[in-house]
C-alpha positions as CSV (number, residue, x, y, z in Angstrom):
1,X,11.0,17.9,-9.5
2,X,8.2,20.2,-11.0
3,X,9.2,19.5,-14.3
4,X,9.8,15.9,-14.5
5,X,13.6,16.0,-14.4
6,X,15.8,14.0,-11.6
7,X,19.3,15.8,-10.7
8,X,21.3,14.1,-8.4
9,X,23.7,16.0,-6.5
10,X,26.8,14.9,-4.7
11,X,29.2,16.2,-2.1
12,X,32.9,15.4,-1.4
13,X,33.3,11.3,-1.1
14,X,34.1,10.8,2.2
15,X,30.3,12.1,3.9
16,X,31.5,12.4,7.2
17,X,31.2,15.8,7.3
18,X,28.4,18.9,7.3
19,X,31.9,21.2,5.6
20,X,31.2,18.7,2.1
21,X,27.7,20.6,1.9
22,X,29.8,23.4,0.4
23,X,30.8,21.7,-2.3
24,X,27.5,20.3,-3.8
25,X,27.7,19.8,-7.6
26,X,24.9,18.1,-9.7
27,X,26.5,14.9,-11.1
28,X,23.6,13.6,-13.1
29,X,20.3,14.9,-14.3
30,X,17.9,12.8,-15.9
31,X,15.0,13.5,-18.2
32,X,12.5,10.8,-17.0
33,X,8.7,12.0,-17.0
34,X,6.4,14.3,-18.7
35,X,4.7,15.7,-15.6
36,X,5.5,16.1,-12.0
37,X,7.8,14.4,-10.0
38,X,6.2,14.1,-6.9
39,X,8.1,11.7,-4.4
40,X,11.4,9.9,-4.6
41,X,12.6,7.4,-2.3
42,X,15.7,4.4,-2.6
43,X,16.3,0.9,-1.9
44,X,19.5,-1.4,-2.1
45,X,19.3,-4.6,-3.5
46,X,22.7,-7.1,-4.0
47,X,25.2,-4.5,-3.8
48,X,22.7,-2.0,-6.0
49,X,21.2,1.6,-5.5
50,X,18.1,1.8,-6.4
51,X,15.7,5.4,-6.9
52,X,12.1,5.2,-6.9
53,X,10.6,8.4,-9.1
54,X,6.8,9.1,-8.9
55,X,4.9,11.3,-10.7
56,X,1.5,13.1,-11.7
57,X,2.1,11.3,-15.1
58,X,0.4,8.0,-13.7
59,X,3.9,6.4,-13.6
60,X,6.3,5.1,-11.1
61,X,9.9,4.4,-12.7
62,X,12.8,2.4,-11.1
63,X,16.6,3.8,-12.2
64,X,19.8,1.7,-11.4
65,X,22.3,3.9,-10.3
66,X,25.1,1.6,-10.4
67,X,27.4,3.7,-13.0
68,X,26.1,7.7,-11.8
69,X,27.6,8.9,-15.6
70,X,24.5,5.7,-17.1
71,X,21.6,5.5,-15.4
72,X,19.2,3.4,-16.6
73,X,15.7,2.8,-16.5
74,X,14.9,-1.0,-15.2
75,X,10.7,-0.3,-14.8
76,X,8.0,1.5,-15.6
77,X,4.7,1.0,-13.8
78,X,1.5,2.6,-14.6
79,X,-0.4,3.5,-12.0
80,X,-4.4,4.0,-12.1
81,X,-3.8,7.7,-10.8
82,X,-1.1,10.5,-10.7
83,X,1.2,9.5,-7.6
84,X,1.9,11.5,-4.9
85,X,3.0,9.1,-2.2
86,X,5.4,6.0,-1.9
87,X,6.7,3.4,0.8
88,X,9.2,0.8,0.0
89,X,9.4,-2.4,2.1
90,X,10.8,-5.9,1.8
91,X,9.2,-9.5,2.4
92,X,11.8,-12.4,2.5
93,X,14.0,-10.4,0.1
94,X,11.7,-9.9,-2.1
95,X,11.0,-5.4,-2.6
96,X,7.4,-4.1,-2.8
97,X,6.2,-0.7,-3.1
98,X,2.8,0.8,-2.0
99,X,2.0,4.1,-3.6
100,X,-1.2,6.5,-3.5
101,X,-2.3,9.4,-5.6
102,X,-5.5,11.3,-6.6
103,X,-7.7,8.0,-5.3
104,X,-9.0,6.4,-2.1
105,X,-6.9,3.0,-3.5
106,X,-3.5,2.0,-2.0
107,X,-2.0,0.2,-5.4
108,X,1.2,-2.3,-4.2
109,X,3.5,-3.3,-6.3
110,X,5.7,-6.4,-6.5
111,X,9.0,-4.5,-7.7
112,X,10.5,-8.4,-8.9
113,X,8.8,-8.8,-11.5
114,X,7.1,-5.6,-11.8
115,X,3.6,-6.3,-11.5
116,X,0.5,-5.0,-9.7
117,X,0.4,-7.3,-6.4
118,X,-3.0,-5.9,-4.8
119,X,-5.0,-3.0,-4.1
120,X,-6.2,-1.5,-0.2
121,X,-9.0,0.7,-0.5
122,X,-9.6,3.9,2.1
123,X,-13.1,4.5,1.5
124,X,-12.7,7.1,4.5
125,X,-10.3,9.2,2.1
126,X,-10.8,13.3,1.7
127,X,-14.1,14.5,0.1
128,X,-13.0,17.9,-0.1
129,X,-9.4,17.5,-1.8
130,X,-7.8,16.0,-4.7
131,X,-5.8,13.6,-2.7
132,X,-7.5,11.1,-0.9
133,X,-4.6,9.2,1.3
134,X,-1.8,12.5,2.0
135,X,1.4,10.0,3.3
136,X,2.0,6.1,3.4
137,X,5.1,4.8,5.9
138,X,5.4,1.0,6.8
139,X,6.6,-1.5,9.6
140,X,7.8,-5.1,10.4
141,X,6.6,-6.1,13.9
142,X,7.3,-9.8,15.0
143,X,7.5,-11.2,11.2
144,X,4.3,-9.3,10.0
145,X,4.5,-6.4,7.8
146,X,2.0,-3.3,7.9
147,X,1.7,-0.3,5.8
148,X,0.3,3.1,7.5
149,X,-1.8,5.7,5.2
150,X,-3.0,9.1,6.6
151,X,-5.7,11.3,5.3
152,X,-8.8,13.9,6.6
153,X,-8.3,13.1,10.2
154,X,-7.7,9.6,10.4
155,X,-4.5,7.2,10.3
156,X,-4.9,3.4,9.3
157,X,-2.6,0.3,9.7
158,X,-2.9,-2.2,6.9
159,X,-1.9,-5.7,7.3
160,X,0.0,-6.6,4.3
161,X,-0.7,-10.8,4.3
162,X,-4.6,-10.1,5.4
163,X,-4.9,-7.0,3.0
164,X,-7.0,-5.7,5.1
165,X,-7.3,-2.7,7.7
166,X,-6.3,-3.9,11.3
167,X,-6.7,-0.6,13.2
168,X,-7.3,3.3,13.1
169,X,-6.3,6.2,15.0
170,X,-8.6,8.9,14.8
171,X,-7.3,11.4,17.2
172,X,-6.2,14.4,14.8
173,X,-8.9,16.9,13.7
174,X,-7.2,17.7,10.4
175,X,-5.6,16.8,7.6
176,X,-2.4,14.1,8.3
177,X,0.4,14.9,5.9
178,X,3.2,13.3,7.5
179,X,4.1,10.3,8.8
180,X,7.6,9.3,10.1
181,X,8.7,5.4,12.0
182,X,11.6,5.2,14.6
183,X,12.7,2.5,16.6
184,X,13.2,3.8,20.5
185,X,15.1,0.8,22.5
186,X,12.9,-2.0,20.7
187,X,9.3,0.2,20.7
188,X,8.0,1.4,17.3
189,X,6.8,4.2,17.1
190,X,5.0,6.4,14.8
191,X,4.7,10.1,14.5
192,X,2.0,12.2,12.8
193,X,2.2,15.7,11.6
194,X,-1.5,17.3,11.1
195,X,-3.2,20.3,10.1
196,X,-4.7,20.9,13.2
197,X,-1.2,22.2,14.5
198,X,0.3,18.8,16.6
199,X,2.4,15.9,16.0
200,X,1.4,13.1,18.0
201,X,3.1,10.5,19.1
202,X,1.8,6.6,19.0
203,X,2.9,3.8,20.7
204,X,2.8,0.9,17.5
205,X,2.6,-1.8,19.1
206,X,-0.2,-1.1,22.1
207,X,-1.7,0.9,19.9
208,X,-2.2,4.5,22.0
209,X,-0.9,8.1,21.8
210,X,1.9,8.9,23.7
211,X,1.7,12.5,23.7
212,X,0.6,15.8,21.8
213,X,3.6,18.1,20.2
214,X,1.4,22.0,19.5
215,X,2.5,24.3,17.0
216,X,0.7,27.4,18.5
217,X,1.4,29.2,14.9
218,X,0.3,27.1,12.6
219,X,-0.6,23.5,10.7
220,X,1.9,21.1,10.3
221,X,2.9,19.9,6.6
222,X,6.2,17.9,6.9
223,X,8.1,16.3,10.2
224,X,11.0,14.3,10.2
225,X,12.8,12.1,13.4
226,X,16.6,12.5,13.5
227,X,19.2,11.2,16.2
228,X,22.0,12.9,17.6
229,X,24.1,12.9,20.9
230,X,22.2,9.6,21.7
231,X,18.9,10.9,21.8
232,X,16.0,11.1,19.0
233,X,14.8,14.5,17.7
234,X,12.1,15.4,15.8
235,X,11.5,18.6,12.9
236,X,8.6,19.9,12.0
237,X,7.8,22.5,9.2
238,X,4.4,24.9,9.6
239,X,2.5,26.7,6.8
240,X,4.1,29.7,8.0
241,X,7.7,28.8,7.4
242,X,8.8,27.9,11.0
243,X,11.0,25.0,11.7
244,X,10.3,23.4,14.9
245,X,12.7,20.9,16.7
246,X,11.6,18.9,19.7
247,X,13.4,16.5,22.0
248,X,11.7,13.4,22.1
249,X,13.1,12.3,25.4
250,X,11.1,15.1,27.3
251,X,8.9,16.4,24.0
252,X,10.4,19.9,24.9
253,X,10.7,22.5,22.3
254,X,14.6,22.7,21.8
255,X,14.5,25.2,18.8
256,X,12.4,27.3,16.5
257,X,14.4,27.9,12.8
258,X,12.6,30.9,10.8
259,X,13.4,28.8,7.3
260,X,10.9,29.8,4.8
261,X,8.8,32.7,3.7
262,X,5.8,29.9,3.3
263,X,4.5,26.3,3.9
264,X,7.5,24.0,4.4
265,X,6.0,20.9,2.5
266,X,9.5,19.0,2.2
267,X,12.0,17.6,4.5
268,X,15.2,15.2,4.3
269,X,17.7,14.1,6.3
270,X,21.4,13.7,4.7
271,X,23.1,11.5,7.3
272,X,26.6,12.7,8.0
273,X,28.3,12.7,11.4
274,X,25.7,15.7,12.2
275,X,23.0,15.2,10.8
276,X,21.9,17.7,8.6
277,X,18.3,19.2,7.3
278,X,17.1,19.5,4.1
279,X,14.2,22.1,3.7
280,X,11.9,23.8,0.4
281,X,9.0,25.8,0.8
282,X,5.9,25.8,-1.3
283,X,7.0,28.4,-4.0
284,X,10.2,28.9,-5.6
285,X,13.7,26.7,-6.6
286,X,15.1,27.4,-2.9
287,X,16.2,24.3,-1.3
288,X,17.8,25.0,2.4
289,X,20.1,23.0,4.1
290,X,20.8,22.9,8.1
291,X,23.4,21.8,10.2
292,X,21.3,20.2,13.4
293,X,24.1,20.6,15.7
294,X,23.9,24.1,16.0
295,X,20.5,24.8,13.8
296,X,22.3,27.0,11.4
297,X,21.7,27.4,7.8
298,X,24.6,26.0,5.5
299,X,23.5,26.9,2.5
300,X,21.0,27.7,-0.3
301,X,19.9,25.5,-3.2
302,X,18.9,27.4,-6.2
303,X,17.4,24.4,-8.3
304,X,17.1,24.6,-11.9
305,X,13.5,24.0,-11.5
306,X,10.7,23.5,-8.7
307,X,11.8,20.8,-7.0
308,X,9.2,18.7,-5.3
309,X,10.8,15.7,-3.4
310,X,14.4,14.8,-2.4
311,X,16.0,11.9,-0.8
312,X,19.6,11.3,0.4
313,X,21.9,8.1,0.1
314,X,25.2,6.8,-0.3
């Protein structure tokens, strides 16, 4: 959220249904930084929740949301830069957490004992902008794990027991500001939303594109994979405020959404029986929500304040 806070919203208990979005209340708000939240994400850990807050105040914090009406704070990790980016991934059950900010440096944390594990360093990052690496993701693939960063026009893979950069795809000719995994009958793959108005696709493990998504209108700021009716499905959101879903079984335009006035820079996914879309442009408290079954709007957030991230969870 723009002003540090964290609200968390719920719905009806049961989340089996896109009618519960009606009945969004904010259950918890939490004052828990002094700048900028930029990126929240979650992780589950012996029957726990988890949420990951990062923020332009050089911190990441980790809040245990195991009594909603109590959350507490169980770490604080200062970070060498204001964070703008996070991936969380496990290593024999043990939780690590890779986050970038206003730096060529990839810091990764050991979330067990709260510590600063190592550092990756993209000395390719942007010249031109204040935010060297734009999006991190991550992957297992046959008992090794990798993390993925994005920046100008180029997208690395890291290997995490190596610490070192194990290959690069350098087929966008703009800035990479999204980055989504999904798992397509056993083949990883990775999509890439750029500034230079595609999405690609990339085959993770022979390492090649597998095809080229356009957005004739306009640069591409935030995508996100979704799977419904047994196939997988991917969002993108433009500078101009279009919402463009593709079919990634014939990467066929299915839908164009006109969501927001301006650049869409956020998305999540709340997983009920539909899936459903969560949307914010870059100016204003609006948060949209979208019921992917039909592609209609269900309703209209007016957050207290700017909101900057969201996740989802149970």
């Amino acid at each position: 959220m723009k002003s540090g806070n964290l609200q968390f919203q719920s719905d009806s208990r049961s989340g089996t249904s896109s009618k519960n979005i009606d009945k969004l209340f904010i259950e918890t708000k939490i004052n828990g930084h002094e700048n900028d939240i930029r990126d929240l994400s979650y992780f589950e850990k012996e029957g726990k929740t988890y949420i990951i807050s990062a923020s332009e105040d050089k911190s990441v914090k980790i809040w245990d949301l195991t009594n909603p009406e109590n959350v507490v704070m169980t770490g604080n990790l200062s970070t060498s830069f204001p964070v703008y980016c996070t991936s969380i991934f496990s290593i024999d059950s043990r939780y690590f957490l890779a986050s970038v900010g206003r730096d060529s440096t990839i810091e990764v944390w050991n979330l067990e004992d709260k510590t600063l594990d190592y550092t990756l360093n993209d000395s390719s990052g942007s010249k031109f902008y204040s935010c060297s690496i734009f999006a991190l993701t991550n992957y297992e693939s046959n008992g090794n794990h990798f993390i993925i960063s994005s920046s100008d026009n180029n997208i690395k893979i890291w290997d995490t027991l190596s610490n070192t950069c194990v290959h690069k795809f350098e087929e966008h000719f703009d800035r990479i500001y999204s980055l989504e995994i999904y798992n397509n009958k056993g083949k990883k793959i990775l999509a890439s939303g750029s500034m230079d108005h595609t999405v690609k696709l990339w085959d993770l493990d022979n390492k090649c594109c597998i095809t080229t998504l356009t957005d004739y209108l306009g640069g591409i700021y935030s995508i996100k994979v979704f799977y419904k009716e047994e196939k997988f499905y991917l969002g993108s959101g433009n500078v101009f405020g279009m919402i463009n879903i593709w079919n990634l079984s014939n990467y066929q335009l299915e839908k164009t959404i006109d969501g927001h006035i301006n650049d869409i820079t956020s998305m999540a996914l709340i997983p009920l029986k539909i899936p459903c879309l969560l949307t914010r442009g870059i100016s204003g408290n609006m948060i949209k929500i979208w019921d992917l079954g039909n592609y209609t709007l269900l309703k209209i957030v007016d957050a207290p304040s700017y909101p900057c991230s969201f996740t989802s969870f149970n």
